[in-house]
N, C-alpha and C positions, 0 to 999 in steps of 0.2 A: 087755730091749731086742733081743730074738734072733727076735720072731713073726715072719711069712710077710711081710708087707708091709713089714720094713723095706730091703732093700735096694733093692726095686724103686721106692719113694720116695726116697729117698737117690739113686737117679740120677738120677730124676727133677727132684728138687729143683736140684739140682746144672747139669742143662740146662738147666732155667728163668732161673737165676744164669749161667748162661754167654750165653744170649739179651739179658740185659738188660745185660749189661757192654755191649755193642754198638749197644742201644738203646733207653736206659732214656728218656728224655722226650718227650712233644710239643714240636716247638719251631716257632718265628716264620718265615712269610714262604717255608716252603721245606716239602717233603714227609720224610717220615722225622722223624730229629732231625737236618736241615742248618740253621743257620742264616744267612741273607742280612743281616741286620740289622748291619750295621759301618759306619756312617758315619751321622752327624745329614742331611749334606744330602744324601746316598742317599736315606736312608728319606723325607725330605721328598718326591724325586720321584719314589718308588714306585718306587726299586733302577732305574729307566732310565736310566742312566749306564753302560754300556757303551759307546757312542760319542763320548761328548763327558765332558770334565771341565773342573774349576780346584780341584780337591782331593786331596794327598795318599791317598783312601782309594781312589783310583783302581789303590792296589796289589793291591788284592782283587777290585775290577769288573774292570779290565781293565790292566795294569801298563804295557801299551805305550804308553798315554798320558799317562806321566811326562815322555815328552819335551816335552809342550805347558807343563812348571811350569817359572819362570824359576827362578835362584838354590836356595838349598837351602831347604826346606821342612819344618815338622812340626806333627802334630797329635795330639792326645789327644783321644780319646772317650770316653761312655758311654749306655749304654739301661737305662733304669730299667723293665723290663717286668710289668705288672701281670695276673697270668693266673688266671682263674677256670674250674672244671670242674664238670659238673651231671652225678649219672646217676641216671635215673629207669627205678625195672621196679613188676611189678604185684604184686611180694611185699610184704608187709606188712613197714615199719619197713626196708626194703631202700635205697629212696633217698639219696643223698647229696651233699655240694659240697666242693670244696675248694677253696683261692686259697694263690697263689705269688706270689715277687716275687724277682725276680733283676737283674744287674747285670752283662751282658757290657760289656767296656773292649777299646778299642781304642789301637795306639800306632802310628805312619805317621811317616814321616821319607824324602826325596825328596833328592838334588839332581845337576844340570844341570852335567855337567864341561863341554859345548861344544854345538854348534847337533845333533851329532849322536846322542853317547851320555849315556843317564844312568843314576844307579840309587838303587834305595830298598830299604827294609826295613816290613816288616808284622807287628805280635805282634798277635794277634785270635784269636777263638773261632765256629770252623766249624762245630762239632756241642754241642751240649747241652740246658742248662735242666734240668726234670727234673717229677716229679708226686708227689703226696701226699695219700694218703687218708687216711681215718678208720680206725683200728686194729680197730674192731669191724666195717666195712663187710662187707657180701655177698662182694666179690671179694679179702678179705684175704688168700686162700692165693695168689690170684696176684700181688699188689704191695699195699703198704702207703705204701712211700718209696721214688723211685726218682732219681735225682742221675746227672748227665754233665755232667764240665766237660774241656774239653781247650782248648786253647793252637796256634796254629800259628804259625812261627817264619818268617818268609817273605822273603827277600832276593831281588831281583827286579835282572834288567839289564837295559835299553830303548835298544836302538838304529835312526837312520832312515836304512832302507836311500832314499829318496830322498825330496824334499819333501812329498810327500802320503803315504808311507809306513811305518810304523814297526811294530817286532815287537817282542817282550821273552820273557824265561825266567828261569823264577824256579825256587826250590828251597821244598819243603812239611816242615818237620819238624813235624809234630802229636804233641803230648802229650796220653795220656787216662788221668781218673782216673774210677772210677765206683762209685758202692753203690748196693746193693740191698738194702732190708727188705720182708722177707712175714711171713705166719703158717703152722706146717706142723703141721694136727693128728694130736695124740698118736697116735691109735690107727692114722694110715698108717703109723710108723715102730714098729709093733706092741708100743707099750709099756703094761704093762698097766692094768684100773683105769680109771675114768670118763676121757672124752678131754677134753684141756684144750689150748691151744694154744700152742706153741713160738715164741718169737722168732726168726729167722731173718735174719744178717744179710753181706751177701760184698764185701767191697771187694779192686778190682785197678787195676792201673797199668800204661800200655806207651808206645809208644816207636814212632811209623812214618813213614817217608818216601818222597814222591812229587815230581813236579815242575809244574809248571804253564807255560803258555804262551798268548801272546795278539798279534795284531794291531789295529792303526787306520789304516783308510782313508781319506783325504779325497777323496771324489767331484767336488766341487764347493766354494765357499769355502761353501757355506752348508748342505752335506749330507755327512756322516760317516758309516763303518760300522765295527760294533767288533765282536770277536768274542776270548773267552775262555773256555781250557780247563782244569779241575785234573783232574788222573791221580786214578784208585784208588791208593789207600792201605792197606796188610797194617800192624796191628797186632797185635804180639804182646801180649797180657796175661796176667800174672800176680798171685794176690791170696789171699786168706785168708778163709774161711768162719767163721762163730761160731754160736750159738744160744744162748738162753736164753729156759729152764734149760740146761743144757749138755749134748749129747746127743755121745758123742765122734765118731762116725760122721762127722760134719757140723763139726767142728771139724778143718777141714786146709785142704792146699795146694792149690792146682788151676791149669790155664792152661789157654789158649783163644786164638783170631784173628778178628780181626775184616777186615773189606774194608768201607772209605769210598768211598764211592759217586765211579765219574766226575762230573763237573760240566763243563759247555758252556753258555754265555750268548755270546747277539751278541743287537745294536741297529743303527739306524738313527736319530740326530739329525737334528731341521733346523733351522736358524734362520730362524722364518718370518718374524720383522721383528728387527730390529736388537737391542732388548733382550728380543724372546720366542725361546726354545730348546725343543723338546718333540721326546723319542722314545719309539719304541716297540720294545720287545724279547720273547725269549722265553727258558725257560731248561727247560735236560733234566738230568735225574738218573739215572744207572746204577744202579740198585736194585733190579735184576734179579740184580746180581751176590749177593743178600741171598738165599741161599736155605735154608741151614740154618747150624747153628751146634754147634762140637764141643768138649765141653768134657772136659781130659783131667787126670785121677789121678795126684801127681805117684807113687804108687806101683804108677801102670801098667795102673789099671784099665779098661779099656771102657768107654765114657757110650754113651747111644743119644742121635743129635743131636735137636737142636731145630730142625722145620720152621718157616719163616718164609714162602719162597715170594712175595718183594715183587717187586713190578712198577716199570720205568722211569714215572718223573712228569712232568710236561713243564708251564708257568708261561707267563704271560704280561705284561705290562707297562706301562706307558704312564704318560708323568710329564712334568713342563712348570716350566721356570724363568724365573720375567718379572721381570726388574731394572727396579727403578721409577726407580734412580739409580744411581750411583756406591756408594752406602752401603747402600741394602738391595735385597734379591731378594723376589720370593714364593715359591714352590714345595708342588706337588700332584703330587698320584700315584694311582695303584690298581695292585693285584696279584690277578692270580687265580693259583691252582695246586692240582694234582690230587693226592689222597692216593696214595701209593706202598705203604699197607697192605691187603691183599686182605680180604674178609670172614670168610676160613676159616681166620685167620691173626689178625683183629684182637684185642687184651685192654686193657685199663684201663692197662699199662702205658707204652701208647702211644698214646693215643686220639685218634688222627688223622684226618682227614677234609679233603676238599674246603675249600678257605679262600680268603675275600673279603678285601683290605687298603687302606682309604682313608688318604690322607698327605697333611699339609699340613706347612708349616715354614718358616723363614725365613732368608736369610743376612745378615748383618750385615760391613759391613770397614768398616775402621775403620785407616789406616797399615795398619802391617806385621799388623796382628790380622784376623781371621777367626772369627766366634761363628756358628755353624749352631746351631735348634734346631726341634724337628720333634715330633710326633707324627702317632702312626697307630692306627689300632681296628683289631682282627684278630678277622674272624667265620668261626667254622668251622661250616659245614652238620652238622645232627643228624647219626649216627650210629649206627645199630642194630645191636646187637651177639646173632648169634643164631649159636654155633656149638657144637661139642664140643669145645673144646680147654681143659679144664677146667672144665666145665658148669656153671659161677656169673658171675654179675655180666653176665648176660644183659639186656638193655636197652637203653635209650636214653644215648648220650651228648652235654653239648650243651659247646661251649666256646667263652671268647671271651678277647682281650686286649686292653690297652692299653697303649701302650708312647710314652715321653715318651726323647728323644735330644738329646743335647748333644754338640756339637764343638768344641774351639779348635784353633785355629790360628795359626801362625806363620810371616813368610818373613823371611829374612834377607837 
């Protein structure tokens, strides 16, 4: 296990594993792996709820507008997301698909000490989802299985500096846990004897804190402007490499850092008649700050980093809520937003692209209850993957999803 090529694979290996702790999934509704998706009647009006709410999950759109919720309030969510991936090239038996289904949950809890100050708390999931090929696929040595799931821990305070005025700050504790499985053939890590292919698999864990901050304006009683901000984010990660068969090189410790991209959303609501509400918003992502990635030996050795080189994304919005009564709403939406992964940088582990999101969904109240339930289709534009950055799985990729949302809620 001593020939020419294995250590220079063994770092290699090892920054590919340090790139994907970072950024192992496609995910919903957002560029990179951010995910927008936390709240049933968000995604109903295509995430344009930065202006205007009546829903606890307004701690994540825009938290300054807690102050508009009476008494104390809570809600539980989920999105049952149903995601399919196609990649199609011109090598024989090279084609492939693969389908996920995941289950980010939400938990919102609000209340109203006085006409001035209030405050809530937010557990929800910022970044993840994840992708999963076929074990034999063309692009095995780059990803086979790749998983992110983190937690952000979010207690927020909202107070109105005057009647049409209000701001809030909150505090970001994100937790991230992520694996990564590939294939790494035998004969790069120079072991002798026909080549056959190694299991490769890295899970790590970190711990990072940011803060977030946001305004709502009331222009007019019938026109509002909202605008919300979450900081970059430094995680540290640390985790544990394996393989099988068991190659010892690649059985160790290692850590790394990750930077979660700025995040900026503002809207503009109106209320064109009495029970119609419809805004339109935009939203930007720091993911310029994504430019390489360093993954380090816990016994000190040198990695050569892994280029990423992603560009800022920028979204846009437009969603509408028509209360036909007291008891129910309707609610629609669309999302556009631009991939944050460059060409010379794109792999299978991320296969992201341009993406279209239709939303419809409905509210329900009922007393002190609150049932939102929504779906939305998420189409992402082909994708053609033609680079040197490990010269397989060259091709087309195409993706779509569907995603079914549920919310209750409660006021006391």
């Amino acid at each position: 296990m001593k020939g020419k090529g294995f250590i220079p694979a063994t770092l290699a290996t090892l920054a590919t594993l340090a790139f994907l702790i970072g950024g192992v999934p496609t995910c919903v509704q957002a560029a990179g792996y951010a995910v927008f998706t936390q709240g049933a009647s968000a995604l109903g009006q295509g995430n344009a709820v930065t202006a205007h709410t009546d829903s606890p999950n307004t701690i994540f759109y825009n938290p300054a507008l807690i102050n508009k919720l009476d008494g104390t309030q809570v809600e539980l969510g989920t999105t049952v997301i149903f995601s399919s991936r196609e990649f199609e090239t011109a090598l024989p038996g090279g084609s492939t698909s693969n389908q996920s289904t995941f289950f980010p949950s939400t938990f919102y809890a609000t209340h109203k000490f006085n006409d001035n100050l209030s405050a809530g708390l937010g557990v929800f999931s910022p970044f993840g989802l994840g992708t999963k090929w076929n074990e034999n696929w063309e692009g095995r040595y780059l990803a086979t299985k790749s998983e992110l799931t983190s937690f952000n821990i979010n207690p927020v305070v909202s107070y109105r500096i005057i009647p049409s005025l209000a701001v809030a700050v909150g505090l970001d504790v994100i937790l991230v846990d992520a694996t990564l499985e590939r294939k790494i053939l035998s004969d790069t890590l120079g072991i002798p004897g026909p080549a056959f292919d190694i299991g490769s698999k890295f899970k790590g864990d970190g711990t990072g804190v940011g803060f977030n901050a946001a305004l709502a304006y009331d222009l007019s009683e019938e026109i509002s402007f909202g605008v919300s901000y979450r900081s970059e984010v430094k995680v540290d990660i640390k985790g544990d490499s394996s393989t099988s068969p068991a190659v010892a090189p690649l059985n160790s410790k290692g850590k790394t850092s990750i930077r979660l991209p700025q995040q900026l959303t503002a809207g503009v609501s109106c209320q064109v008649t009495e029970p119609l509400t419809v805004e339109a918003g935009i939203r930007w992502e720091g993911w310029s700050s994504f430019k390489k990635l360093q993954l380090t030996l816990d016994n000190g050795t040198p990695l050569p980093p892994t280029q990423r080189d992603w560009h800022d994304s920028f979204g846009l919005n437009l969603g509408g809520r028509y209360r036909l009564n007291d008891t129910v709403a309707l609610l629609a939406g669309y999302v556009y937003g631009n991939s944050s992964v460059p060409d010379s940088t794109f792999d299978p582990s991320i296969p992201d692209s341009d993406t279209h999101v239709f939303c419809a969904g409905t509210d329900l109240n009922y007393q002190q209850f609150k049932i939102a339930l929504s779906y939305a289709y998420q189409l992402y534009e082909n994708r053609t993957r033609n680079n040197s950055v490990e010269a397989t799985a060259n091709g087309v990729y195409k993706s779509d999803a569907h995603l079914l949302a549920l919310g209750v809620g409660y006021r006391f």
